[in-house]
C-alpha positions as CSV (number, residue, x, y, z in Angstrom):
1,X,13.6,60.5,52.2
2,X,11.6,57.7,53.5
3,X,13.3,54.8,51.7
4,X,17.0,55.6,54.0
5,X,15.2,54.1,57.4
6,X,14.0,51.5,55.4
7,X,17.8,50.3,54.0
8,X,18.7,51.3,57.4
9,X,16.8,49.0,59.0
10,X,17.6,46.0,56.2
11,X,21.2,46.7,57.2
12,X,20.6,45.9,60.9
13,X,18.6,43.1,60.4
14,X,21.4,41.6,57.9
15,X,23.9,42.6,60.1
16,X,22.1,40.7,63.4
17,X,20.9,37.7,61.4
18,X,24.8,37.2,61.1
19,X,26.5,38.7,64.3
20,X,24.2,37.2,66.4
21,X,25.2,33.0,65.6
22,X,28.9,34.3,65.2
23,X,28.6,35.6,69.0
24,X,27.0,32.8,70.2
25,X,29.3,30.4,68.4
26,X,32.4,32.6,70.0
27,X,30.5,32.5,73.3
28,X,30.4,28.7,73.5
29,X,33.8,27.8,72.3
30,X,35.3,30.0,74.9
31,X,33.0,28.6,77.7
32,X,33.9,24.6,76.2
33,X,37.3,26.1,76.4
34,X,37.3,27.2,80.1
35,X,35.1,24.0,80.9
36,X,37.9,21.8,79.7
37,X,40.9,24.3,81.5
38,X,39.0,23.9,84.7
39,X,38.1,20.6,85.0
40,X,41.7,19.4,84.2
41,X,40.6,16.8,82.0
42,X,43.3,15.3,80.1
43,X,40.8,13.4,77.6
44,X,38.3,15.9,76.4
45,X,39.7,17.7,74.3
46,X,39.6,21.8,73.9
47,X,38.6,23.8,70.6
48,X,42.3,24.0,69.3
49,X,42.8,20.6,69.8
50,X,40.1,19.6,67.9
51,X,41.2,22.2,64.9
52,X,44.2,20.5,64.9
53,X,42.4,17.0,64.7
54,X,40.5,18.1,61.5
55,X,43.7,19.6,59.9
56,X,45.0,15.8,60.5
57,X,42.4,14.5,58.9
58,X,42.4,16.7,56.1
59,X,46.4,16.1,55.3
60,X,45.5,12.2,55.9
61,X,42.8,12.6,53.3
62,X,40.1,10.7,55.7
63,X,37.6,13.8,56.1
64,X,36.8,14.1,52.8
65,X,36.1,10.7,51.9
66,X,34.3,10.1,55.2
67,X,32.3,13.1,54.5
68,X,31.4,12.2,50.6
69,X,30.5,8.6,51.6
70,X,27.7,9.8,54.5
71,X,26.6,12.3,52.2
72,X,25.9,9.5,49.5
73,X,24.2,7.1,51.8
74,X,21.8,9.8,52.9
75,X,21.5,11.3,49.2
76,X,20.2,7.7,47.8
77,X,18.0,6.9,51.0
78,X,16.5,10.2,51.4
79,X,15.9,10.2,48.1
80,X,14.0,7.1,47.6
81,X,11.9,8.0,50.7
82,X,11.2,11.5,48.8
83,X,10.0,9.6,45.7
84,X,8.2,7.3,47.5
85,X,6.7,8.8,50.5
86,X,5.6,12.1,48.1
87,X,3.4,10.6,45.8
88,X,2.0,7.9,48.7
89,X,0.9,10.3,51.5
90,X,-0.9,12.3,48.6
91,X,-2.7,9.2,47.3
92,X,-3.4,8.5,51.1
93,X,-4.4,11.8,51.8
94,X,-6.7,12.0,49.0
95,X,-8.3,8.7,48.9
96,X,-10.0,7.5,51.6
97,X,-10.3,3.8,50.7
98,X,-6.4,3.6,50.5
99,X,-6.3,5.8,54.1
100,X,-8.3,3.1,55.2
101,X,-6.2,0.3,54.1
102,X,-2.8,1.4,54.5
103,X,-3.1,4.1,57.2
104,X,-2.7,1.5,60.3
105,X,0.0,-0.4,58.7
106,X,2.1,2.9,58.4
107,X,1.1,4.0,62.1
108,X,2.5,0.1,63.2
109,X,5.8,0.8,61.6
110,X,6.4,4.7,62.0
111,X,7.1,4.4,66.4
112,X,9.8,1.4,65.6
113,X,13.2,3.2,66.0
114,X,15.4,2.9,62.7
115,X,18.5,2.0,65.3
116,X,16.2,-1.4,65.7
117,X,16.3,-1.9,62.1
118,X,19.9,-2.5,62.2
119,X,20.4,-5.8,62.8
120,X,17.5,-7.0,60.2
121,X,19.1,-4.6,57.6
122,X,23.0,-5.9,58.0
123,X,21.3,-9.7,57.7
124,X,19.2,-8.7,54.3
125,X,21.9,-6.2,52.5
126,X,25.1,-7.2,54.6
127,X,28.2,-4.9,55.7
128,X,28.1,-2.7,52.6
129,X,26.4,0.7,51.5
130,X,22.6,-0.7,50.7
131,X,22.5,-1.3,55.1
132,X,22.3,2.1,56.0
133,X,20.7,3.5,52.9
134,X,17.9,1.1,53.7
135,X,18.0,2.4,57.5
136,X,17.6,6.0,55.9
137,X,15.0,4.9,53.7
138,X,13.0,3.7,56.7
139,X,13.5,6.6,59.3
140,X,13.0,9.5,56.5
141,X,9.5,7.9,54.5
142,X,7.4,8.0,57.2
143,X,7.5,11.2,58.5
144,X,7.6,12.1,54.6
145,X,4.7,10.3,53.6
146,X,2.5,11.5,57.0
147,X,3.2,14.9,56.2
148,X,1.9,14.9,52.6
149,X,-1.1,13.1,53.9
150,X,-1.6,16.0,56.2
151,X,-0.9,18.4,53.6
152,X,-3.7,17.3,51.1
153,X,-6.3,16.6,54.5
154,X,-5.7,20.2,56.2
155,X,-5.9,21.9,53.0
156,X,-8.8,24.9,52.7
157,X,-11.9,23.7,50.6
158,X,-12.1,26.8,48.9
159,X,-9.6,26.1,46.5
160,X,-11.0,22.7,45.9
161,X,-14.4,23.8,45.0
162,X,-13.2,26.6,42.6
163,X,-11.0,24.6,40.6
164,X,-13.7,22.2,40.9
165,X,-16.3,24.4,39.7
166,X,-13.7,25.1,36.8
167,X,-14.3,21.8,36.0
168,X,-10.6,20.6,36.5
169,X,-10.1,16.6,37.3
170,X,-7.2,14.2,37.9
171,X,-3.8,14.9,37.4
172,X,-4.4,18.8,36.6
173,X,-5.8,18.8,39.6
174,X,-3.6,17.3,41.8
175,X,-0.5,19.3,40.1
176,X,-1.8,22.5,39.7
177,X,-4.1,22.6,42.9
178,X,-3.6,20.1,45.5
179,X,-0.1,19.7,45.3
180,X,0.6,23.4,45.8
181,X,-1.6,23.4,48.6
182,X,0.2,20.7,50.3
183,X,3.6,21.9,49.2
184,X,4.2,23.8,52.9
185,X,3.7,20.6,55.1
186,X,5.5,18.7,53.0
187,X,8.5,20.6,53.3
188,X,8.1,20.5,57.1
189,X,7.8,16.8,56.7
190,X,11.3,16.0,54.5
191,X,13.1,19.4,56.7
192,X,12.0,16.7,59.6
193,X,13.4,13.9,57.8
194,X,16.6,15.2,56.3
195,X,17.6,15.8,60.0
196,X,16.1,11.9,61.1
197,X,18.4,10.4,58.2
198,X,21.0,12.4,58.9
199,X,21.0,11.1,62.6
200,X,20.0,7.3,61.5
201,X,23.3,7.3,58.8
202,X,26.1,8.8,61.8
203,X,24.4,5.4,63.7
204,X,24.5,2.9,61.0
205,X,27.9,3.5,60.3
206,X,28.9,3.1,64.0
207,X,27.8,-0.4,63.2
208,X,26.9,-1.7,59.7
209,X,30.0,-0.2,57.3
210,X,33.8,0.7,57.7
211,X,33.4,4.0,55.9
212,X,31.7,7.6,57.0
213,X,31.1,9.7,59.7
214,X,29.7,7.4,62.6
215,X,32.5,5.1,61.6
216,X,35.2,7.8,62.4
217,X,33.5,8.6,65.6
218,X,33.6,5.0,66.5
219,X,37.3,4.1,65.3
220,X,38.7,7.0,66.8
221,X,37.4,6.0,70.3
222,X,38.9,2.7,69.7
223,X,42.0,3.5,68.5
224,X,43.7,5.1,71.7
225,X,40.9,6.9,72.5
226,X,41.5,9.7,70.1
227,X,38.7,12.4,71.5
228,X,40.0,15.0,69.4
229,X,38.8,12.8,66.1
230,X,35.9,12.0,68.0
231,X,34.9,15.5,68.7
232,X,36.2,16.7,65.1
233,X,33.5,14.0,63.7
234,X,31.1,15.4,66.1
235,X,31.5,19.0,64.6
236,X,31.7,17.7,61.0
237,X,28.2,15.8,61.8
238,X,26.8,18.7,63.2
239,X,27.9,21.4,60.5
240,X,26.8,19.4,57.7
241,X,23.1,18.9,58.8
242,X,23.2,23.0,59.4
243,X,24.1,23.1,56.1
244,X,21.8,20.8,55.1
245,X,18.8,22.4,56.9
246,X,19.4,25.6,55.6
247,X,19.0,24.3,52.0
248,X,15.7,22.9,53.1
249,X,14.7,26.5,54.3
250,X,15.6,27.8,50.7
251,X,12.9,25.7,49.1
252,X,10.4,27.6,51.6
253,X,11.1,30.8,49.6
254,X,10.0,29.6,46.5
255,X,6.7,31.5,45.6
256,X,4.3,28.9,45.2
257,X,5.5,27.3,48.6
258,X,6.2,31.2,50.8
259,X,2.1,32.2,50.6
260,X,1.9,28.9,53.1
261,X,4.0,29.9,56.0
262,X,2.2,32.5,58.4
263,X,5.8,34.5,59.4
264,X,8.6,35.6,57.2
């Protein structure tokens, strides 16, 4: 008898976890709509124009090539910052004498905007992928590499000293022990990131390449002021990183990573 309330209330919270964004969505396209009716703009563009705009890309075969070639760039940059920024901010957070040397350096480097990068990376790599990749690279490793530092310094004692007093060393012990511990602030750290390089690759290509999402943006405005494009872009852009976030989230479910968050 007891368990129906239960399924009852799994059914609610299923059913607002999903009515709820859909009513907000709906919400906001009808108040852009009756923004745009009201203010008689003839440029900005309304929801249905900007359907219409993604259906021409679509049949032009432009959105999914623009789409494929951000999603590489940030694949291979966010990437190498994972594999690098990882394995770094453990080291860091674990030995002091490398905290010590490194630690300022990375503080210098981490408040410099990637957007500044820009015109050192187009005059090492040129106008072709390894620009922006190298812009990702730089605005995702930090906050990686800080994070996993923070992770291995914030982590509880206890489970030091026990493993410790089991008399497990090295690598065990960073795999099976401080790793684990970590694991929650370092998914904070590359959920931060994803969203950074995601941001950093929509500007690159505005400037450094002739392919992607930015570059849509930018060559739509340019070529007779196309806003529909430039707001279909803007939707594309900001679907994908949902998308992308909530991938992120699924890793927080994992079991060895869930015992870290206070709330679920």
């Amino acid at each position: 008898m007891s368990a129906s309330p239960s399924r009852a209330g799994i059914g609610q919270g299923r059913l607002a976890a999903f009515a709820l964004p859909i009513g907000t969505i709906a919400l906001l396209l009808v108040g852009w709509h009756v923004a745009v009716v009201a203010s008689g703009s003839d440029l900005f563009p309304k929801p249905l124009d900007v359907l219409a705009g993604l259906v021409e890309l679509v049949e032009k075969g432009l959105l999914l090539k623009y789409v494929v070639a951000s999603l590489f760039r940030v694949t291979w940059g966010f990437g190498l910052a994972v594999l690098v920024g990882v394995p770094l901010g453990l080291v860091l957070g674990w030995w002091r004498p490398a905290f010590l040397a490194l630690n300022p350096v990375i503080q210098a480097l981490r408040p410099i905007s990637p957007i500044a990068w820009i015109p050192v990376a187009i005059l090492w790599f040129g106008i072709a992928d390894a620009a922006p990749i190298f812009l990702i690279f730089l605005a995702s490793v930090f906050p990686i590499t800080v994070s996993s530092m923070a992770g291995v310094q914030n982590m509880q004692q206890v489970y030091l000293r026990a493993a410790q007093n089991f008399g497990m060393r090295g690598v065990p012990l960073f795999r099976r022990v401080i790793l684990p511990a970590a694991l929650p602030q370092i998914l904070t750290g590359i959920r931060i990131a994803l969203g950074v390089a995601w941001l950093v690759v929509v500007a690159a290509e505005m400037i450094a390449v002739n392919s992607g999402l930015g570059y849509l943006i930018i060559d739509a405005r340019n070529a007779g002021k196309r806003y529909d494009l430039v707001v279909a872009g803007m939707v594309m852009i900001g679907s994908i990183g949902l998308v992308l976030d909530l991938l992120v989230r699924r890793l927080e479910r994992i079991d060895s990573v869930r015992w870290g968050y206070g709330q679920r």
